[in-house]
N, C-alpha and C positions, 0 to 999 in steps of 0.2 A: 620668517625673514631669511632664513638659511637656504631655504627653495626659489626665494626670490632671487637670491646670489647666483647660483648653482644654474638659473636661466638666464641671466645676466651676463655672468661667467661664459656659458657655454655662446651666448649669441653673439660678443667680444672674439672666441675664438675661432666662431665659423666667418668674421668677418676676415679678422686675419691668416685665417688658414682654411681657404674658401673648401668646401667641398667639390669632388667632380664626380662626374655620374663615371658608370660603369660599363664594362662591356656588352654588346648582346650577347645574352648567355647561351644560343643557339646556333653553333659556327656551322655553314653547311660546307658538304664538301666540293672539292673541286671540279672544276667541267676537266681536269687531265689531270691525267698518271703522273704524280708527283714519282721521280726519280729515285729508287732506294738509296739510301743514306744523306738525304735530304736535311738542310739546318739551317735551323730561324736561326738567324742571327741577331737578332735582337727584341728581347722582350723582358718584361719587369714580372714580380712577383711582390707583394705587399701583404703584410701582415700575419696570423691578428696583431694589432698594436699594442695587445698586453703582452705581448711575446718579442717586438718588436716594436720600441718605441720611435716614433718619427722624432726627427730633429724641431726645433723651436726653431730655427732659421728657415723650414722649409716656406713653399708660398701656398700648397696645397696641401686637401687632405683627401688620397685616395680609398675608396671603399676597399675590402680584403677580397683580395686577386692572389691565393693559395698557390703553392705548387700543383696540389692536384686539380684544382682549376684549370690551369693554364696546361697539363697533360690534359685534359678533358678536348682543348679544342687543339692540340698538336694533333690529337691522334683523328679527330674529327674533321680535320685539311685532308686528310690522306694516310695518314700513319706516318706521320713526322717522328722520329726518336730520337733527334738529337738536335741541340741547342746550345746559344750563347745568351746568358741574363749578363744584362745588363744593367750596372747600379744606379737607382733613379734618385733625383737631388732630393727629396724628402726625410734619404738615411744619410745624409751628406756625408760623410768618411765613416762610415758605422755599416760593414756590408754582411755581417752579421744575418741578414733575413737572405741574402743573394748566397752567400756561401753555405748558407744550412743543405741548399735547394740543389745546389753542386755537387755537394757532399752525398747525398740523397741519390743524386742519377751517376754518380762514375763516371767513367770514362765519357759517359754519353754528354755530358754540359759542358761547356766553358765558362769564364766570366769575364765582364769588363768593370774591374772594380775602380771607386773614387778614393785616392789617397790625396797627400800633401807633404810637403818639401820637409817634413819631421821625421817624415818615416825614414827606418835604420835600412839600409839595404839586407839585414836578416830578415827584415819583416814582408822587405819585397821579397825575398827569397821565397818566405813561407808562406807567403798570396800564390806565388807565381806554382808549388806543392801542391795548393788549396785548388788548382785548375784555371786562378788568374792570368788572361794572355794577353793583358791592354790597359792602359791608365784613362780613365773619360775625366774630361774636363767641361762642364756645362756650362754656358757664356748668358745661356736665353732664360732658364727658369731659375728664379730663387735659391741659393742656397747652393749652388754646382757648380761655384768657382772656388773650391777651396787654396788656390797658389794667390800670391799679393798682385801679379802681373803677369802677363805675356811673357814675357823675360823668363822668370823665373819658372813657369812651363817649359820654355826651352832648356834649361841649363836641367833640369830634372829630366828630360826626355834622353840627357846623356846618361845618366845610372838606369834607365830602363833597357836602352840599347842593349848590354849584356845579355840581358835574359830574354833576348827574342822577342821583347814585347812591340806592340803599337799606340800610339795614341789617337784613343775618338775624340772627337770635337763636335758638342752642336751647335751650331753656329749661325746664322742668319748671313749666307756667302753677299746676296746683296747691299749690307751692311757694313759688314766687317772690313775693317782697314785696312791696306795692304795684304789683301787676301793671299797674294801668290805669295810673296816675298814673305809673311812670315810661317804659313804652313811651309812651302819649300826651306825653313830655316832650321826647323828639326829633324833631331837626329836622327829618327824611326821615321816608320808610314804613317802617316796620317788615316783615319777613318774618320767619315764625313757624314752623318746620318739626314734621314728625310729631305734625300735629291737636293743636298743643299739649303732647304728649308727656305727656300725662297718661293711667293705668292707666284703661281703664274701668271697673272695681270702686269708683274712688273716685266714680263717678257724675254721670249729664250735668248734677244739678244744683247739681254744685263748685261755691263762690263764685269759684274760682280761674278754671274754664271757664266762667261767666257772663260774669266778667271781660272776657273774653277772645275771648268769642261780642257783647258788647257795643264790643270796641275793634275788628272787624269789621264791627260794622254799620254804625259811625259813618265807615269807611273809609280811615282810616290805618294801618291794621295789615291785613297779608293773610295768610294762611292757606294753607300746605303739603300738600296729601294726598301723605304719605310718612309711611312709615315703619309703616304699620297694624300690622306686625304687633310693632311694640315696645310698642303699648300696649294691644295685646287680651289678655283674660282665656282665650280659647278657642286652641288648640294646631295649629291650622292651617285655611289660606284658604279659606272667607269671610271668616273672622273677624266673624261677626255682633253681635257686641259692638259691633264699632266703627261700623257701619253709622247710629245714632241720632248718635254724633255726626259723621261727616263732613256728612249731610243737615243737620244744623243750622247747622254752619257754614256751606254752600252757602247757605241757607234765609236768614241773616243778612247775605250779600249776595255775590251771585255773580261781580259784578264784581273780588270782590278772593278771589278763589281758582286756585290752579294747583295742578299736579299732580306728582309726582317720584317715579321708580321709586327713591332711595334705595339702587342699585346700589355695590358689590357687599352691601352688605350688613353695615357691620363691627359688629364685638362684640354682635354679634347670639348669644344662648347655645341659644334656640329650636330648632326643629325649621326649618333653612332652608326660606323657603318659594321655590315657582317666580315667577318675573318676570310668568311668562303669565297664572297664577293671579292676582297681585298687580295686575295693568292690569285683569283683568275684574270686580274689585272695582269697577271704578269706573260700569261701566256697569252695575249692580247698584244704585248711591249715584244714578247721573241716568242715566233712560231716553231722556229727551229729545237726540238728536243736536245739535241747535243749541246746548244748551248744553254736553254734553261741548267741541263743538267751539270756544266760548268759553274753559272752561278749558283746554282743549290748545293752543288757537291763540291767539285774540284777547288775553286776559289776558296770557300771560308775554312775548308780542310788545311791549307795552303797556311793561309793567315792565324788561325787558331789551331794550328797544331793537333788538328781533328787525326785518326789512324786510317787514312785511306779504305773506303770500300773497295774497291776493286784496283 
């Protein structure tokens, strides 16, 4: 009878805390010379989950995507060494698995940790010690809104100001209400992941991704290349769908673009794509090496308080 439970149990939680597959564990490397001092800007780390319990609010359950994991395929892009994790809604204000991982690489990591309107400004102090350089706020998966409202994100994006931080948003730009008017309403830059997260069937020329190509030009809002293949209409990498709008976001101002493998990958339903595949995208979107090597280098240096290579 206890076994019966215990499969019962368990099938209860895989409904409500679906599982999602995992990454290809064989990243190849790139068709070009990734730029020394090159940095993902955005990627998760997960588990084990006896070490790092996931929230009951979350909406998934990803499989364990280590740190050394996820060096296994930096170094296999190119020889990536340095990075920004970013805190994924599953540890919803608990970044605990993100900062171990921080802690672990020095100087070389950043993070973008999830807090809430409780937190003491000592404690943002001692995030921002920890290598925290950003507050994320998740709109789209389960469990990654931890503020009551809109509002209250903003009036919080004032005590972050202080400390040189920014706020990332994911967000669905073709969705979202008064896109301009309330990203252009806070106090910091904004960071905007996966090209706005908009399908591109619904077309480059959304009012939502004008928006959105216009709070880029003007400079306070920066723009993520991650995530291409959550918003392409075609079934695997190129992903030539997406190609017209990454170049236009580059095109609207390149100073405020970076780049992020978006590892491991979660609740991703797709045909996984390769990591290797995924990075040659980019040299496909800008031929010019001096500017990939703005967005790999100079930009997220810039924004994440990275120590300049050269």
């Amino acid at each position: 009878m206890s076994r019966l439970f215990q499969t019962l149990n368990a099938c209860m939680n895989s409904n409500q805390y679906p599982f999602c597959q995992g990454p290809d564990p064989d990243p190849q490397k790139t068709k070009f010379v990734v730029p020394e001092g090159a940095i993902d800007c955005h990627a998760h780390i997960f588990g084990p989950e006896a070490d790092y319990p996931y929230s009951p609010r979350r909406g998934y359950t990803p499989p364990d995507a280590t740190l050394a994991d996820y060096l296994h395929v930096l170094q296999s892009l190119g020889g990536i060494n340095r990075a920004v994790l970013t805190q994924p809604s599953v540890y919803g204000i608990d970044n605990k698995c993100m900062l171990d991982g921080v802690k672990k690489m020095g100087d070389a990591f950043r993070a973008v940790a999830a807090v809430d309107q409780q937190m003491t400004d000592q404690q943002l102090e001692q995030l921002h010690q920890q290598g925290v350089r950003g507050a994320r706020v998740n709109l789209v998966d389960k469990g990654g809104m931890p503020f009551e409202n809109i509002a209250a994100v903003r009036e919080f994006t004032e005590r972050i100001k202080p400390l040189g931080w920014h706020l990332e948003v994911l967000i669905h730009v073709h969705t979202f209400e008064d896109l301009y008017q309330t990203l252009n309403s806070m106090a910091v830059d904004v960071v905007v992941g996966h090209l706005g997260y908009m399908k591109t069937d619904n077309g480059i020329n959304h009012s939502g991704f004008q928006e959105f190509l216009e709070l880029v030009r003007e400079g306070k809002c920066w723009a993520k290349l991650s995530g291409s293949y959550r918003i392409a209409t075609s079934e695997w990498p190129p992903y030539e769908d997406v190609h017209p709008f990454a170049t236009a976001l580059i095109k609207a101002n390149k100073e405020r673009i970076i780049w992020g493998t978006d590892w491991p990958h979660p609740v991703f339903k797709g045909n996984m794509p390769n990591d290797g595949k995924l990075m040659d995208m980019l040299a496909d979107w800008v031929s010019d090496e001096l500017l990939r090597k703005k967005i790999l280098v100079e930009n997220p240096e810039a924004l994440y308080g990275f120590e300049p290579v050269s």
